[in-house]
C-alpha positions, 0 to 999 in steps of 0.5 A: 568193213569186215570183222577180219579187217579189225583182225591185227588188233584182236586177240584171245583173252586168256593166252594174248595170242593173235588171232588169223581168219579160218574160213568164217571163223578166227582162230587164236594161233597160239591156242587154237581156239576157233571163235565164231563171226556172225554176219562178218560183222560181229565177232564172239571173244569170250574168255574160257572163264568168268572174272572172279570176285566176291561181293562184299554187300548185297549191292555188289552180289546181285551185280555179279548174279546178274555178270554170271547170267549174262556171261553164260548166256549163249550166242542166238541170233535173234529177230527182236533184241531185247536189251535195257537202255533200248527204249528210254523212259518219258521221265528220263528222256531230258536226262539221257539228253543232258548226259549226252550232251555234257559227255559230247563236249569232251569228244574230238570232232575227228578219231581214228580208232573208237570203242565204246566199252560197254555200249549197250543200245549204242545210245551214247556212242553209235552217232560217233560213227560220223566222227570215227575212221572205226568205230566199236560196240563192245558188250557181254549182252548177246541182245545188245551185240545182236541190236547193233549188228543188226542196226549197222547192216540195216543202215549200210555202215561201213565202219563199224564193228561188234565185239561180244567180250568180257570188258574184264578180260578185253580181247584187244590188244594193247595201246590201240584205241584214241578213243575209249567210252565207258558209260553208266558201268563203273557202277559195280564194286570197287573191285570190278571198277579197278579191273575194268579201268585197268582193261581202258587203259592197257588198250588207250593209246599213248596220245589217246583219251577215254571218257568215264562217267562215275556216280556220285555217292553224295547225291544218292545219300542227299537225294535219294536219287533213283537208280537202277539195282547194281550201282555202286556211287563214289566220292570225286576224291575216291573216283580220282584215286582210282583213276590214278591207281592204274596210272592215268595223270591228266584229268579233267572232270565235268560234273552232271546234273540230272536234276538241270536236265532241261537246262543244257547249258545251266545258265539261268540263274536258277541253276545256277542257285541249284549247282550251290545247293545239290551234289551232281549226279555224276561226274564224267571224266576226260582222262589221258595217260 
């Protein structure tokens, strides 16, 4: 599979114009905007500019310190990726494991169109690629679109795709996706959390469903919980809210425990005494329109 395979289903960001192959390249037919395609397998589709918010604490500005930096990073091709969620600590392996695991039970044995928005390494998604007729890897990291890229070649997998986008400002087109992840990135700002739920599910498809993690507020303030910088945690009431702001109606929410990480299932008595007493860490949400 070939990045002008997916070409039906792209498009320019600013203007929504469709996209037709220009030798290597693509080019948006409304604009005339040419992007590059690297390896037939990984496509840049940056908008011409960023997505503008202020912050309005030092939490949300450092986040969009660090969006600015990733934005302006430009495309190299690069032998060693460096990205964060590549290598797991010891600490946060059981963790990791836990949140995949509760995330897979919300997820269809069978898809036809998946995306992983905000994919990072791929640790959450690229085993999805078993299950998906197309699978794709969106991120702004040029080290995490590289990773995978390169990955995909290395293993021979035909159906799957790299996409470098702003998630704020998504080059697909409507209504296409019958899966959409997005894991560990509403964490930014209610501001940033509102455009991005937004982007979900403009490309959602009618019958389709995205899964959503959220940090819960009450077990940073109850815990002190470790958290990398630029987070932001909510109330399952607030996270909700927000979700139906965009119009998503069927919910269904999973709370996560971290701190249950070798317990899978949670059925010992004893985690079952900890769920009465602690807040989970997050809650990961199976939504559809």
């Amino acid at each position: 599979m070939k990045v002008y395979d997916l070409i039906n289903y792209l498009c320019y960001p600013d203007c929504r114009g469709d996209l037709i192959q220009r030798s290597e390249n693509l080019l948006c037919v409304k604009c005339n905007r040419e992007y590059k395609v690297y390896n037939d397998i990984c496509v840049e589709l940056l908008p011409s500019k960023m997505f503008f918010r202020v912050g309005k604490n030092e939490v949300e500005i450092r986040a969009i310190d660090s969006y600015k930096k990733i934005f302006g990073e430009p495309f190299i091709w690069k032998d060693n990726p460096s990205l964060w969620g590549l290598d797991i600590p010891e600490k946060y392996v059981n963790k990791f494991k836990k949140h995949k695991h509760v995330l897979y039970k919300l997820i269809p044995e069978k898809i036809k169109m998946s995306i992983d928005v905000s994919a990072g390494s791929g640790r959450f998604s690229y085993s999805l690629i078993d299950r998906a007729n197309i699978m794709v890897f969106c991120d702004l990291s040029v080290d995490s679109c590289v990773y995978l890229s390169q990955k995909i070649e290395k293993e021979g997998v035909k159906n799957a795709l790299v996409v470098r986008c702003d998630y704020l400002s998504i080059p697909f087109k409507d209504k296409i996706f019958d899966l959409v992840l997005c894991n560990d990135t509403l964490i930014y700002g209610y501001e940033h959390e509102i455009k991005l739920i937004s982007s979900i599910y403009k490309i959602l498809s009618p019958d389709g469903i995205a899964i959503l993690d959220f940090a819960n507020k009450y077990h940073h303030l109850f815990l002190g919980f470790w958290h990398k910088p630029y987070t932001v945690g909510y109330s399952k009431k607030e996270m909700e809210n927000m979700l139906r702001k965009i119009g998503f109606s069927n919910m269904e929410a999973l709370p996560l425990y971290y701190d249950l990480a070798k317990d899978l299932d949670e059925q010992s008595i004893l985690s079952r005494i900890i769920k009465i007493i602690l807040p989970p860490t997050r809650y990961i949400w199976k939504v559809e329109k």
